[in-house]
Structure formats: C-alpha cells, structure tokens
Biopython code that builds the backbone (N, CA, C, O; Angstrom):
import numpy as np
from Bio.PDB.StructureBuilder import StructureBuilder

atoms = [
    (1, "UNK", "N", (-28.631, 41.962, 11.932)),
    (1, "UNK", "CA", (-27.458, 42.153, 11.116)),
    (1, "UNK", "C", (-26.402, 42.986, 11.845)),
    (1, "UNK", "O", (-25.216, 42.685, 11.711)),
    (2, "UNK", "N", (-26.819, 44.144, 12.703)),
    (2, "UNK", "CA", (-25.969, 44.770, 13.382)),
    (2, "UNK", "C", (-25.065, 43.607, 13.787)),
    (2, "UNK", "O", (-24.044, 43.196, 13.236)),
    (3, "UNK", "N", (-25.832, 43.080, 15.138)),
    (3, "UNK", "CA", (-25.272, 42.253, 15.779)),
    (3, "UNK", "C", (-23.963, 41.437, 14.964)),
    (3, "UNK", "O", (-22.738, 41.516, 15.055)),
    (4, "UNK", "N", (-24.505, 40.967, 14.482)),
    (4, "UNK", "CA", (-23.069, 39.870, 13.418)),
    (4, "UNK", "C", (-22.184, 40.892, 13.134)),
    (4, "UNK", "O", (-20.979, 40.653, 13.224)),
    (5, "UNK", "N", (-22.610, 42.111, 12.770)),
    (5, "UNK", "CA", (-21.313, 43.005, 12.515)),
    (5, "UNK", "C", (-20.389, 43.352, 13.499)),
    (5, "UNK", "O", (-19.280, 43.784, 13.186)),
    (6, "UNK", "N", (-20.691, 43.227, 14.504)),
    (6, "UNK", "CA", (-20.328, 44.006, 15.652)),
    (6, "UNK", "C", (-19.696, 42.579, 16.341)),
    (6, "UNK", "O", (-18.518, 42.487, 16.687)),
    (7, "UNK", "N", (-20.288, 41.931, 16.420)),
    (7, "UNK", "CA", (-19.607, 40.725, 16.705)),
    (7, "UNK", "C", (-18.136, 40.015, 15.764)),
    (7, "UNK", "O", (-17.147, 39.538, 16.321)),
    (8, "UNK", "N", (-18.330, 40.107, 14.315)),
    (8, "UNK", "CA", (-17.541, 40.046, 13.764)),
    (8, "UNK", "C", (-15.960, 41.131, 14.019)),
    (8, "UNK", "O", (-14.792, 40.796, 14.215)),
    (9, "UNK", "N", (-16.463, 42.183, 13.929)),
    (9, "UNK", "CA", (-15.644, 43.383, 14.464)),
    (9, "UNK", "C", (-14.667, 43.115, 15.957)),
    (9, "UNK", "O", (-13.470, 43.387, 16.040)),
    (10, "UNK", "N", (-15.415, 42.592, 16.938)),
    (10, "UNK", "CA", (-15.098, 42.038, 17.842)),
    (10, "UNK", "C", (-14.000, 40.913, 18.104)),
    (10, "UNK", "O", (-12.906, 40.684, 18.620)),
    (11, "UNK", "N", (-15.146, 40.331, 17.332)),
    (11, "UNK", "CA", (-13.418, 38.750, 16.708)),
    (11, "UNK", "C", (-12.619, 39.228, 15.892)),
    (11, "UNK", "O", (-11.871, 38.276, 15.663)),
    (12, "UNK", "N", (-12.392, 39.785, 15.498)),
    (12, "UNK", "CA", (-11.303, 40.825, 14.933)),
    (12, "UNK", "C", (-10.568, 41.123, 15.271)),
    (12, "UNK", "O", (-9.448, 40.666, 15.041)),
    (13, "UNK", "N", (-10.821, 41.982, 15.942)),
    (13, "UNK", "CA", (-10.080, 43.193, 17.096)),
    (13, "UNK", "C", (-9.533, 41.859, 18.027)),
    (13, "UNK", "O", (-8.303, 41.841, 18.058)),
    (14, "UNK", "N", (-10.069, 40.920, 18.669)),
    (14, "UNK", "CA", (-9.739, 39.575, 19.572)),
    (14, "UNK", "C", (-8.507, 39.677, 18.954)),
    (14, "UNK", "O", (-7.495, 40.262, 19.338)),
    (15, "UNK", "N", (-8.839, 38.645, 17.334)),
    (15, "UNK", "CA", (-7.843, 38.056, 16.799)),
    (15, "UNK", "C", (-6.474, 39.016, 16.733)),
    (15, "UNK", "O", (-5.495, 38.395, 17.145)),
    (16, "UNK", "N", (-6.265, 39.974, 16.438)),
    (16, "UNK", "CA", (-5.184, 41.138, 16.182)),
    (16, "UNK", "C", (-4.954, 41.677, 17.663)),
    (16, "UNK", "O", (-4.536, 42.835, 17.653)),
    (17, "UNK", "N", (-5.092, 41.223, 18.724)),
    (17, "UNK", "CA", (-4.495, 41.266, 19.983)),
    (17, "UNK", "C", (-3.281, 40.501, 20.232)),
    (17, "UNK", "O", (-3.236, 39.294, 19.993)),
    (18, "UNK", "N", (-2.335, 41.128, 20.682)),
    (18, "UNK", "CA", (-1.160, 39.837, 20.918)),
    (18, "UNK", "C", (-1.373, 40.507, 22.762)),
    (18, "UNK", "O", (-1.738, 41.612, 23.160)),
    (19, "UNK", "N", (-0.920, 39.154, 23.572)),
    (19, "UNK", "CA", (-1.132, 38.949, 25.082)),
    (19, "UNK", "C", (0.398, 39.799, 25.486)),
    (19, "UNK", "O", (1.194, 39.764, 24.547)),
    (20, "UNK", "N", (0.711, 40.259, 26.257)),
    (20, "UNK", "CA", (2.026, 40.770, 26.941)),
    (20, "UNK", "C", (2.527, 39.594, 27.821)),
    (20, "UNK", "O", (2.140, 38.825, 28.700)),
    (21, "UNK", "N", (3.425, 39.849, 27.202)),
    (21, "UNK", "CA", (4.809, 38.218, 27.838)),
    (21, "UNK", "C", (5.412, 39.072, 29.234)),
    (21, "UNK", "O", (6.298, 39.918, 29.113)),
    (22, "UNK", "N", (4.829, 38.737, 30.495)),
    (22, "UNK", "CA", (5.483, 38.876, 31.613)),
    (22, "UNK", "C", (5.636, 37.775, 32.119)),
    (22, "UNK", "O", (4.785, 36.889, 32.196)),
    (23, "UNK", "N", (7.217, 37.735, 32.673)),
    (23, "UNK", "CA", (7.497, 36.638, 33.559)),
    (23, "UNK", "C", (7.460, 36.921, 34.650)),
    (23, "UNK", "O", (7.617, 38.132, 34.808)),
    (24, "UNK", "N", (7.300, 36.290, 35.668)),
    (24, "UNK", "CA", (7.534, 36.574, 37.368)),
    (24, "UNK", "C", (7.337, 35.192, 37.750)),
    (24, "UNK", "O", (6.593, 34.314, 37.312)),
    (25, "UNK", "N", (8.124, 35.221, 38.601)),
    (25, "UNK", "CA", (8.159, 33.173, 38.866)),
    (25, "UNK", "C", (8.835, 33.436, 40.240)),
    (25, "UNK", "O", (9.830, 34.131, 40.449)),
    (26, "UNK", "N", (8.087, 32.734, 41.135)),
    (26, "UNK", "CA", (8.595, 31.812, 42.841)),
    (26, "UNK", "C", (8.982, 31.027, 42.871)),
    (26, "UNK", "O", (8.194, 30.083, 42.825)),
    (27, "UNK", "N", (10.345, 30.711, 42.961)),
    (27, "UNK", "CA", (10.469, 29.145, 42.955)),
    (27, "UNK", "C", (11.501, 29.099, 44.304)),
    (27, "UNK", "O", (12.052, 30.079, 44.805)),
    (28, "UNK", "N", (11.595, 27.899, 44.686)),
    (28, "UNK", "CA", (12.208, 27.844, 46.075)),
    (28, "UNK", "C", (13.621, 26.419, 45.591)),
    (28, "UNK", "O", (13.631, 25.675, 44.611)),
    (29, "UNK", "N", (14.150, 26.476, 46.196)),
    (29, "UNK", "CA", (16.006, 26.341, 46.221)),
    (29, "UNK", "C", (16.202, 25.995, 47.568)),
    (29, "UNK", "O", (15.908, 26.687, 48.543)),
    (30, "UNK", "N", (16.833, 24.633, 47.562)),
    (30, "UNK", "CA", (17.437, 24.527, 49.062)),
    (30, "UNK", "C", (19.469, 24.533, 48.973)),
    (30, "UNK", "O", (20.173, 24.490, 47.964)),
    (31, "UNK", "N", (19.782, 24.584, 50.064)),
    (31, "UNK", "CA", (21.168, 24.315, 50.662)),
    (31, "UNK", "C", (21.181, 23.524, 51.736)),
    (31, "UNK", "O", (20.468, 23.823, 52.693)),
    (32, "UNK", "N", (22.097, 22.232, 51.773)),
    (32, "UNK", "CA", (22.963, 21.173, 52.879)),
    (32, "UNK", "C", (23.579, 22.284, 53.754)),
    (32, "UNK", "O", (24.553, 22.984, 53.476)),
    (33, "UNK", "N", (23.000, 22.301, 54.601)),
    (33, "UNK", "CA", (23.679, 23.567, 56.026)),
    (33, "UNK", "C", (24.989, 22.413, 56.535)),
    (33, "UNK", "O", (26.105, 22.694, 56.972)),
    (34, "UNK", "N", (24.530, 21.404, 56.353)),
    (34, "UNK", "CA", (25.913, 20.477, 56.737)),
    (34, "UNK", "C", (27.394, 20.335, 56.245)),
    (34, "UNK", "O", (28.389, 19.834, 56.769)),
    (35, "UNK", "N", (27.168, 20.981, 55.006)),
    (35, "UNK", "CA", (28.143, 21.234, 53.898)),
    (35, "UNK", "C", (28.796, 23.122, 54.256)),
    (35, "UNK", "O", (29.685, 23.732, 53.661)),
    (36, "UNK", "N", (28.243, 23.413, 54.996)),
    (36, "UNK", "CA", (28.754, 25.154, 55.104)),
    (36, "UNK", "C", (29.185, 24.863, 56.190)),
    (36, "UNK", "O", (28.651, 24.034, 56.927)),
    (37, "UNK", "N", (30.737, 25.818, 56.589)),
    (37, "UNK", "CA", (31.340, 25.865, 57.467)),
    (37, "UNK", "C", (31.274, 27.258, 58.128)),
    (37, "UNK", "O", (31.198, 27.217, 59.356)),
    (38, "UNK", "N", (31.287, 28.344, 57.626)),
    (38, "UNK", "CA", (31.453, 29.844, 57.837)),
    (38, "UNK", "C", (30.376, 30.226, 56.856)),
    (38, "UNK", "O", (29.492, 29.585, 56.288)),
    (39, "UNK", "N", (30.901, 31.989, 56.850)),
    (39, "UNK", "CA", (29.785, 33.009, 56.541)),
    (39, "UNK", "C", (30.214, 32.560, 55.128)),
    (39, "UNK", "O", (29.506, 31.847, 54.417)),
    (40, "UNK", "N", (31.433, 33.034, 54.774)),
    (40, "UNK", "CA", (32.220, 32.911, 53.527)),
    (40, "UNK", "C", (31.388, 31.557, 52.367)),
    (40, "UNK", "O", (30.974, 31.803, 51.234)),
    (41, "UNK", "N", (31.332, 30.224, 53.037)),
    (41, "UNK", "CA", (30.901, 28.968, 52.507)),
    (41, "UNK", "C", (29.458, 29.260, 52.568)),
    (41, "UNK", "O", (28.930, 28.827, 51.544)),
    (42, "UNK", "N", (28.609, 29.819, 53.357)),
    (42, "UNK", "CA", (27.163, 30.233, 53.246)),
    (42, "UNK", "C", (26.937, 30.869, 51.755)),
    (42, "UNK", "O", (26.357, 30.308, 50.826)),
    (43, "UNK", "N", (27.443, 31.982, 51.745)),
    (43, "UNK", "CA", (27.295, 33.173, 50.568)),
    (43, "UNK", "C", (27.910, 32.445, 49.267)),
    (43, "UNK", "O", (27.508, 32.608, 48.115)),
    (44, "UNK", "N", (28.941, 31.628, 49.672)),
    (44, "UNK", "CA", (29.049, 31.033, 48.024)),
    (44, "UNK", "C", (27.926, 30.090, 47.321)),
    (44, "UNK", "O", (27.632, 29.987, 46.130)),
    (45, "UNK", "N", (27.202, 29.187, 48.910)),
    (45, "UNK", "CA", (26.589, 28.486, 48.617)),
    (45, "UNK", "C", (25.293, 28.851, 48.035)),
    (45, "UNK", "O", (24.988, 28.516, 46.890)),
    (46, "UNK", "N", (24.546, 29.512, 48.782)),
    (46, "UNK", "CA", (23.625, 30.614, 48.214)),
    (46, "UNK", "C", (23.895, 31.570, 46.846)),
    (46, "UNK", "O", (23.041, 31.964, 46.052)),
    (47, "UNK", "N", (24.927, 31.746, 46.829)),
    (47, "UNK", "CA", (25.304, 32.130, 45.186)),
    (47, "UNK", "C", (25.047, 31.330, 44.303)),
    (47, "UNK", "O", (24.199, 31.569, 43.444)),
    (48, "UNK", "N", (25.919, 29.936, 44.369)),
    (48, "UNK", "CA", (25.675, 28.532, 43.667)),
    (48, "UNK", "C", (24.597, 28.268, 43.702)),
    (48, "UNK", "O", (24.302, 27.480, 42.803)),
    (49, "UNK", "N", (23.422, 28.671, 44.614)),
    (49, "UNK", "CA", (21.929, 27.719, 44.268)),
    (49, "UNK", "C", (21.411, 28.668, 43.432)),
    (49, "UNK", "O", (20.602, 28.209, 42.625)),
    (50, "UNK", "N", (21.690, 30.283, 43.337)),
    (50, "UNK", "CA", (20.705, 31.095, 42.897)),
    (50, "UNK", "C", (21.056, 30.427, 41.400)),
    (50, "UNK", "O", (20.246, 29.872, 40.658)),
    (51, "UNK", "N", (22.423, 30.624, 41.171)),
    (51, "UNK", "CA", (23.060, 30.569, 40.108)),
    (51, "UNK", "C", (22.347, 28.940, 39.056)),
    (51, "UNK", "O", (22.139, 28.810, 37.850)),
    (52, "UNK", "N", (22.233, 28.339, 39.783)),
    (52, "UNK", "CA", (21.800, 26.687, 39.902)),
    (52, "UNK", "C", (20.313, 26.646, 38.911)),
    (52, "UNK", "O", (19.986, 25.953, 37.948)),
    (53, "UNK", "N", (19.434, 28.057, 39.889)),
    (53, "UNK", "CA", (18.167, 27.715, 39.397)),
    (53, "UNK", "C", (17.999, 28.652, 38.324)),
    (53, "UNK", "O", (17.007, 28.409, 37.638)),
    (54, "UNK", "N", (19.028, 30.179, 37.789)),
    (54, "UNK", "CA", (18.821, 30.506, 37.261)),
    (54, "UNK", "C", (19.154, 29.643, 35.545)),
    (54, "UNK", "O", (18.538, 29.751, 34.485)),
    (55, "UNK", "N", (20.349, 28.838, 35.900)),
    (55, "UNK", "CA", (20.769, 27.933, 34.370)),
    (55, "UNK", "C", (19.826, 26.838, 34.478)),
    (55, "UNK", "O", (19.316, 26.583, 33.387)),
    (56, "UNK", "N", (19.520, 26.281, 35.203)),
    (56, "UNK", "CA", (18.808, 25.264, 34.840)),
    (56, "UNK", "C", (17.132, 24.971, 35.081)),
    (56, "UNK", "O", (16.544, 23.970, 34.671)),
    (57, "UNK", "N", (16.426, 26.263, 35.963)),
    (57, "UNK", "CA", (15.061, 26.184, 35.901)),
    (57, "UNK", "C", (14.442, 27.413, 35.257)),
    (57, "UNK", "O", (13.218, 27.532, 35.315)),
    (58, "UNK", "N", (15.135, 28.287, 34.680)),
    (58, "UNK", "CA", (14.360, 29.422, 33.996)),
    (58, "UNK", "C", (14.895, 30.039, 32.628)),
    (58, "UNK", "O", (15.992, 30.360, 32.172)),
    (59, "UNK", "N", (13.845, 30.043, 32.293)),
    (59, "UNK", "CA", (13.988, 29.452, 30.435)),
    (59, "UNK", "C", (14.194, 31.325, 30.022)),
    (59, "UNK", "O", (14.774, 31.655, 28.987)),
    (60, "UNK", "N", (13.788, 32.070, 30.721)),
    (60, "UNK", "CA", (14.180, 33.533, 30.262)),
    (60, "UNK", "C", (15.311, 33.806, 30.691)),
    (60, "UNK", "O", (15.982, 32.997, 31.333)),
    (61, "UNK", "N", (15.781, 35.269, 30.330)),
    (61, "UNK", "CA", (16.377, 36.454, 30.828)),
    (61, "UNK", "C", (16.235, 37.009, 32.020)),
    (61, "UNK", "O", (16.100, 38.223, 31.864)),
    (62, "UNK", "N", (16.201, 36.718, 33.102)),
    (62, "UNK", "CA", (16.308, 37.258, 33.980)),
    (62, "UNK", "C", (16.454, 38.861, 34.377)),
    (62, "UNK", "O", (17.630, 38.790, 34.733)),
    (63, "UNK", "N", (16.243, 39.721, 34.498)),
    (63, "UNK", "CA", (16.266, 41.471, 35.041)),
    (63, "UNK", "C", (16.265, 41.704, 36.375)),
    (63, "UNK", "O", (16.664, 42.793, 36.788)),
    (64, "UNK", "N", (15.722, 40.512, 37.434)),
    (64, "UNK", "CA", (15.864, 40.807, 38.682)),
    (64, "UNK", "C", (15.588, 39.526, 39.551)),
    (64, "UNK", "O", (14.656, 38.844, 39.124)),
    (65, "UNK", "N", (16.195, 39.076, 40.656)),
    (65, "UNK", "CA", (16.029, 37.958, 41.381)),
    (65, "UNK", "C", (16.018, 38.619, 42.570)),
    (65, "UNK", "O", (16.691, 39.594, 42.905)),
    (66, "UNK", "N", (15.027, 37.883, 43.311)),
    (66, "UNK", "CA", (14.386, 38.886, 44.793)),
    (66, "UNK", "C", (14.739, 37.642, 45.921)),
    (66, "UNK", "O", (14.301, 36.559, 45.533)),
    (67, "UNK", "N", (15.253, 37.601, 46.881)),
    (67, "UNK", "CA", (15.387, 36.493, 47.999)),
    (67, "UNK", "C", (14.068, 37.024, 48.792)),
    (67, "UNK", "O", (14.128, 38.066, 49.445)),
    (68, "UNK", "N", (13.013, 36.347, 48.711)),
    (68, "UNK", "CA", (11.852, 36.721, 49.701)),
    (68, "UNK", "C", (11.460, 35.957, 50.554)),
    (68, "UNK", "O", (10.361, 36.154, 51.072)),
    (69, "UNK", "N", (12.289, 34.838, 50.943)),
    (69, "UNK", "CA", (12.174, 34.417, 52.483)),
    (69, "UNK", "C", (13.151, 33.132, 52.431)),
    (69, "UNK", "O", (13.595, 32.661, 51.384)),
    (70, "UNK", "N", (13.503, 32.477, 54.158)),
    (70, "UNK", "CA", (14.259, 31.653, 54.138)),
    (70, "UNK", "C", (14.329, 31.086, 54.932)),
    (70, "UNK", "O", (14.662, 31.853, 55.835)),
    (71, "UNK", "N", (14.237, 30.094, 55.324)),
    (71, "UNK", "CA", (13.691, 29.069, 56.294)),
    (71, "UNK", "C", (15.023, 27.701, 56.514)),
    (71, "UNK", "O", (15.905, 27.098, 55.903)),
    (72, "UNK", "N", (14.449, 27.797, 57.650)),
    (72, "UNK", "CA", (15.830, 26.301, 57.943)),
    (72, "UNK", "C", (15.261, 25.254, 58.380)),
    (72, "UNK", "O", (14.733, 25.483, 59.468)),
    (73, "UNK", "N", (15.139, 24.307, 58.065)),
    (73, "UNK", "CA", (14.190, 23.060, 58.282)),
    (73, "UNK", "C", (15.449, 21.870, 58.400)),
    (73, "UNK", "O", (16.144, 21.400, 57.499)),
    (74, "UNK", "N", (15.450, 21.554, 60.036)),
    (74, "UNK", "CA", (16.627, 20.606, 60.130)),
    (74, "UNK", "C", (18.097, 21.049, 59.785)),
    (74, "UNK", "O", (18.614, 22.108, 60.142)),
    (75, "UNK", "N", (18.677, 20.066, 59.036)),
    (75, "UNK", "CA", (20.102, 20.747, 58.039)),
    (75, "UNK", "C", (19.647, 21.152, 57.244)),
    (75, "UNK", "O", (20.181, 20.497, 56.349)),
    (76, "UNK", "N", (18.840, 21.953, 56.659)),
    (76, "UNK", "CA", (18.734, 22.523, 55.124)),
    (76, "UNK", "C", (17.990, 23.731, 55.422)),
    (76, "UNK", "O", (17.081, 23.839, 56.245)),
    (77, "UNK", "N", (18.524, 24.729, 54.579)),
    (77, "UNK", "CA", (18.001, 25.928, 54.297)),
    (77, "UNK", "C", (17.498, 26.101, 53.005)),
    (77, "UNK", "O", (18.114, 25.817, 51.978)),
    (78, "UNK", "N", (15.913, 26.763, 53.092)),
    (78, "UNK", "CA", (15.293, 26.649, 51.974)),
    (78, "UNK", "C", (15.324, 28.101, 51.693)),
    (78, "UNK", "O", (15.373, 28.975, 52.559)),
    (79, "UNK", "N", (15.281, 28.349, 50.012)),
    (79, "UNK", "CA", (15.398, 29.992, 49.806)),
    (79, "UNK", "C", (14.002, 30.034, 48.940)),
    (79, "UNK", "O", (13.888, 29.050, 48.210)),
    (80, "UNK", "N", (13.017, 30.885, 48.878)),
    (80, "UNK", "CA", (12.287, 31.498, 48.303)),
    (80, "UNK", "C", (13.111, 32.584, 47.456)),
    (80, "UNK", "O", (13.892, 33.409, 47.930)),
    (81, "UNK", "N", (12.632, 32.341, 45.520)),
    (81, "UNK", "CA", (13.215, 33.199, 45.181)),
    (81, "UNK", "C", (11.956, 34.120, 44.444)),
    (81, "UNK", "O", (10.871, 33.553, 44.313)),
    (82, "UNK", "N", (12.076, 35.279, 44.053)),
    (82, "UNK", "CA", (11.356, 35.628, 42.565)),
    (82, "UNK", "C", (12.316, 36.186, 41.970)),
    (82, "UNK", "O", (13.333, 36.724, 42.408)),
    (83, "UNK", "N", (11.799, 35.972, 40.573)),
    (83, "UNK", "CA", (12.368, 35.890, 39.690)),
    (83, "UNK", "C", (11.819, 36.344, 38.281)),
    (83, "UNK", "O", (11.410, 35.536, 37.447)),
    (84, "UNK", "N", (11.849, 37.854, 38.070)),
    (84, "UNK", "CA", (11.401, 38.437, 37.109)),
    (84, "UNK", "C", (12.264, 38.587, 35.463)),
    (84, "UNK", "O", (13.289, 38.092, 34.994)),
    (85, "UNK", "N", (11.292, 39.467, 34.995)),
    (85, "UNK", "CA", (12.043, 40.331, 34.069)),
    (85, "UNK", "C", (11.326, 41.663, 33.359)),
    (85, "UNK", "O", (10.161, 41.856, 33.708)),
    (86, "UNK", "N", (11.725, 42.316, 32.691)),
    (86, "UNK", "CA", (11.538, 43.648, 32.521)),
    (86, "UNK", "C", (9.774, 44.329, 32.247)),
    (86, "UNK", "O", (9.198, 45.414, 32.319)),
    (87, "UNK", "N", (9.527, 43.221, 31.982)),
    (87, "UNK", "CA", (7.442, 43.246, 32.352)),
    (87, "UNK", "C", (7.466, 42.652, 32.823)),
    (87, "UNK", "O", (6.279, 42.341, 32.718)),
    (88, "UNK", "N", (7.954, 41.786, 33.644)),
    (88, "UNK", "CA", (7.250, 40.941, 34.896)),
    (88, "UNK", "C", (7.373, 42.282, 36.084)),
    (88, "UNK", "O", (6.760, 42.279, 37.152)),
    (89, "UNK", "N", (8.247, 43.326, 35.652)),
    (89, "UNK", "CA", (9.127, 44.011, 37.143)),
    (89, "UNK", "C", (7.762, 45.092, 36.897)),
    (89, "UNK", "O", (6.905, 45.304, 37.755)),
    (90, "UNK", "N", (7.793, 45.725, 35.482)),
    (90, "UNK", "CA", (6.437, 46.514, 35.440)),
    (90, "UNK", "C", (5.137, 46.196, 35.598)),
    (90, "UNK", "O", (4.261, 47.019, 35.865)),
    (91, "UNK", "N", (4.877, 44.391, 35.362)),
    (91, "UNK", "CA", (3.701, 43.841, 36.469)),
    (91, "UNK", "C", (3.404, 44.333, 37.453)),
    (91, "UNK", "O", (2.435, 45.068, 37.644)),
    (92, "UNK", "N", (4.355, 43.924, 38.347)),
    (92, "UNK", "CA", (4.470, 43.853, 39.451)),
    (92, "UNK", "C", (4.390, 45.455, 40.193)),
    (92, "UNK", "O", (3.841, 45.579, 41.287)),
    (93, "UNK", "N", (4.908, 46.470, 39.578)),
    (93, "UNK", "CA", (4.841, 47.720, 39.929)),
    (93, "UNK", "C", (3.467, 48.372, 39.535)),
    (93, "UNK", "O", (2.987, 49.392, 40.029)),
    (94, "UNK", "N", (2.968, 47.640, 38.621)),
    (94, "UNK", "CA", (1.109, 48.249, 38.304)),
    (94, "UNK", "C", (0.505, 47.586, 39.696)),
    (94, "UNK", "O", (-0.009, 48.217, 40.620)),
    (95, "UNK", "N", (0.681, 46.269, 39.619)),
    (95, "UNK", "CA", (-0.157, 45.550, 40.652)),
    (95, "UNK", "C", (-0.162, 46.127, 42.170)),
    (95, "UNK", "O", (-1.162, 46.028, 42.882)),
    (96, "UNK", "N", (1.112, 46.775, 42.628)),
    (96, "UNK", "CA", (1.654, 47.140, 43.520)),
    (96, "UNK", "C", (0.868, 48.380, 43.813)),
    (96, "UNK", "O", (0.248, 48.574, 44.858)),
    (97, "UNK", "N", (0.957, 49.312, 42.662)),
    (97, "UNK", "CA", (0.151, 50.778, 42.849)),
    (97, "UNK", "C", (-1.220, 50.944, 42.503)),
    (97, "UNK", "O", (-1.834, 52.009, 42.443)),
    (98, "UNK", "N", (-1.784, 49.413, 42.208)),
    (98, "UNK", "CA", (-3.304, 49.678, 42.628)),
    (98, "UNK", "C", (-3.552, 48.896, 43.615)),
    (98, "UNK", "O", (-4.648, 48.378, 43.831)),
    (99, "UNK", "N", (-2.629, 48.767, 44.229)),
    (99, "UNK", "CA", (-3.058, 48.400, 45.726)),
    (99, "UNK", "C", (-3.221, 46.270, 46.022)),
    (99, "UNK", "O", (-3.656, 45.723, 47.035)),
    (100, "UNK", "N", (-2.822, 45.753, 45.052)),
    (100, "UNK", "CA", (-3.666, 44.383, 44.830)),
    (100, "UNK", "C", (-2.738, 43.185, 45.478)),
    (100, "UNK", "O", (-2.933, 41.977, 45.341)),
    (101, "UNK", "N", (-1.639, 43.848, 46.247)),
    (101, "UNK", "CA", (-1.101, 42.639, 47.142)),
    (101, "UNK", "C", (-1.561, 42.268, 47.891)),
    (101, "UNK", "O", (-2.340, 43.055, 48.429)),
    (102, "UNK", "N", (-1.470, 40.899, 48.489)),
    (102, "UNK", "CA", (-1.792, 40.373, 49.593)),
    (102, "UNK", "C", (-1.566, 41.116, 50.844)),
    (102, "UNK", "O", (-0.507, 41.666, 51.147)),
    (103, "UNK", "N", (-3.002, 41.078, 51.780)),
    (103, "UNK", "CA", (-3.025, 41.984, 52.952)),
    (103, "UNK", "C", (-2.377, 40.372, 53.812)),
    (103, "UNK", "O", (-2.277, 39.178, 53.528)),
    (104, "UNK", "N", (-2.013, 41.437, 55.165)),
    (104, "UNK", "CA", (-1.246, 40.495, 56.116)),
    (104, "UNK", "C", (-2.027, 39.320, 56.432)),
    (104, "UNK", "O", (-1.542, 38.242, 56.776)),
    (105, "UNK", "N", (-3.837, 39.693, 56.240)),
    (105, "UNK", "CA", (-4.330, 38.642, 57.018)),
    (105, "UNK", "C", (-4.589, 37.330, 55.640)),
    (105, "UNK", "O", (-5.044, 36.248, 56.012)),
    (106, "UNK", "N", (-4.335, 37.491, 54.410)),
    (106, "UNK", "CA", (-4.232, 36.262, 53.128)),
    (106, "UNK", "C", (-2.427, 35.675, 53.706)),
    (106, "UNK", "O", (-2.134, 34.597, 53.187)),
    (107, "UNK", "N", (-1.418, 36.201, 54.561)),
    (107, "UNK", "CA", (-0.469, 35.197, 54.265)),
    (107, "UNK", "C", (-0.382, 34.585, 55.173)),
    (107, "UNK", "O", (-0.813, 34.992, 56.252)),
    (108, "UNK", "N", (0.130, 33.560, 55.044)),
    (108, "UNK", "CA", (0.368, 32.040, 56.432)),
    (108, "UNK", "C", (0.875, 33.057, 57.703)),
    (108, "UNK", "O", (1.274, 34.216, 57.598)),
    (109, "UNK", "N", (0.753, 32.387, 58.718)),
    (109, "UNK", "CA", (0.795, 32.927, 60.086)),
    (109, "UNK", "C", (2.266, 32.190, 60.451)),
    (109, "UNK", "O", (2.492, 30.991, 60.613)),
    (110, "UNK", "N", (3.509, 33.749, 60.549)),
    (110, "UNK", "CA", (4.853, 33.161, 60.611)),
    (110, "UNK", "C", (4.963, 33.143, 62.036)),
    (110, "UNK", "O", (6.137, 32.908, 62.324)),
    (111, "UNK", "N", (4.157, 33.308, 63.188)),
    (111, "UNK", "CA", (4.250, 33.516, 64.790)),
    (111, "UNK", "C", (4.951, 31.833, 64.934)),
    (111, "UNK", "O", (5.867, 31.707, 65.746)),
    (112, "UNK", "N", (4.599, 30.871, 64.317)),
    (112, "UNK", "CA", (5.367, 29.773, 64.686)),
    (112, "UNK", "C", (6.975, 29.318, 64.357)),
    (112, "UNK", "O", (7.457, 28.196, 64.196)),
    (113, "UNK", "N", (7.539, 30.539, 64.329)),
    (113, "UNK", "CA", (9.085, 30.854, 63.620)),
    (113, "UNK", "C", (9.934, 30.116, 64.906)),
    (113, "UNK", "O", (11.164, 30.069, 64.887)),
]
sb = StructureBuilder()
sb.init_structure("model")
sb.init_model(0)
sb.init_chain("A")
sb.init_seg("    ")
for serial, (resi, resn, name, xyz) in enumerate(atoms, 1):
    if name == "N":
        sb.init_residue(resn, " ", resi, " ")
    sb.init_atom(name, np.array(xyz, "f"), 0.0, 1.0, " ", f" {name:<3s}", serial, name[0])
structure = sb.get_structure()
C-alpha cells in the first residue's frame, strides 16, 4: 500500500510540473558573394539574411543572435547563426558553468580551412 501511495504522490508531483520553455536554435543562412560588390554590400547583405531568418524561420522573440562561424564555399558564404532567448541565454550560461561544452577534441577538425 505504501508503494501505490508514493507512487501516486509521484504522478502527482509529475503531473503539476510544467517543463521550462528555452529556445536556442543553430541554423545556418547563406549569401550570393556574386551579388556583393564592397564591404558596404557585404554588411547589408549579411544584415538582410540575419534579418531573413529571423522573420521567416523563428517562431520566437529573439534576445540574442550569435554569428558562430562562416564559411565560403565557391560563390556563397554560409553563416552559422544561434539564436536564443532569455532562457535559452540562461541555458546556456548554466551549461557553460558546469563545464558541459564541447571539448576541442568532439568538434570537426577546421586544419582543412
């Protein structure tokens, strides 16, 4: 009988949990390098894509957009973005201070740059 109580108690306590809504999202964005003439046409263009993926691929509020890498493949430049918000940013700052990022030797090997 314990048991069922305690178990019941359990699904309980489950049920009357609500989950914490953090966003944090990677998503990657390219630019036509063929279409940029100068620095000036770069930075707008890169404005326009951030701008691009923030209206039309992310369904939140946004609090912070991170450029975390960028690559040129042929004519096109690809942007790595993240893309938080105000618990995704405090995610990310727990995860950070217990230590749980990726060490150098989990990411792809950039020596072929």
């Amino acid at each position: 009988m314990k048991r069922v109580i305690a178990a019941m108690m359990v699904l309980g306590l489950t049920a009357l949990a609500t989950p914490a809504l953090a966003y944090v999202v990677q998503i990657t964005t390219s630019i036509d390098l063929a279409k940029v003439g100068d620095k000036g046409e770069l930075f707008r263009a890169v404005e326009s894509a951030v701008d691009d993926v923030l209206a039309n691929a992310i369904s939140f509020s946004p609090t912070g957009v991170t450029l975390e890498n960028v690559r040129v493949v042929g004519d096109r430049m690809y942007l790595l973005l993240l893309i938080v918000d105000a618990d995704g940013e405090n995610t990310l700052k727990a995860i950070s201070a217990q230590g749980l990022t990726p060490s150098d030797s989990d990411r792809p090997d950039d020596s072929s740059d």
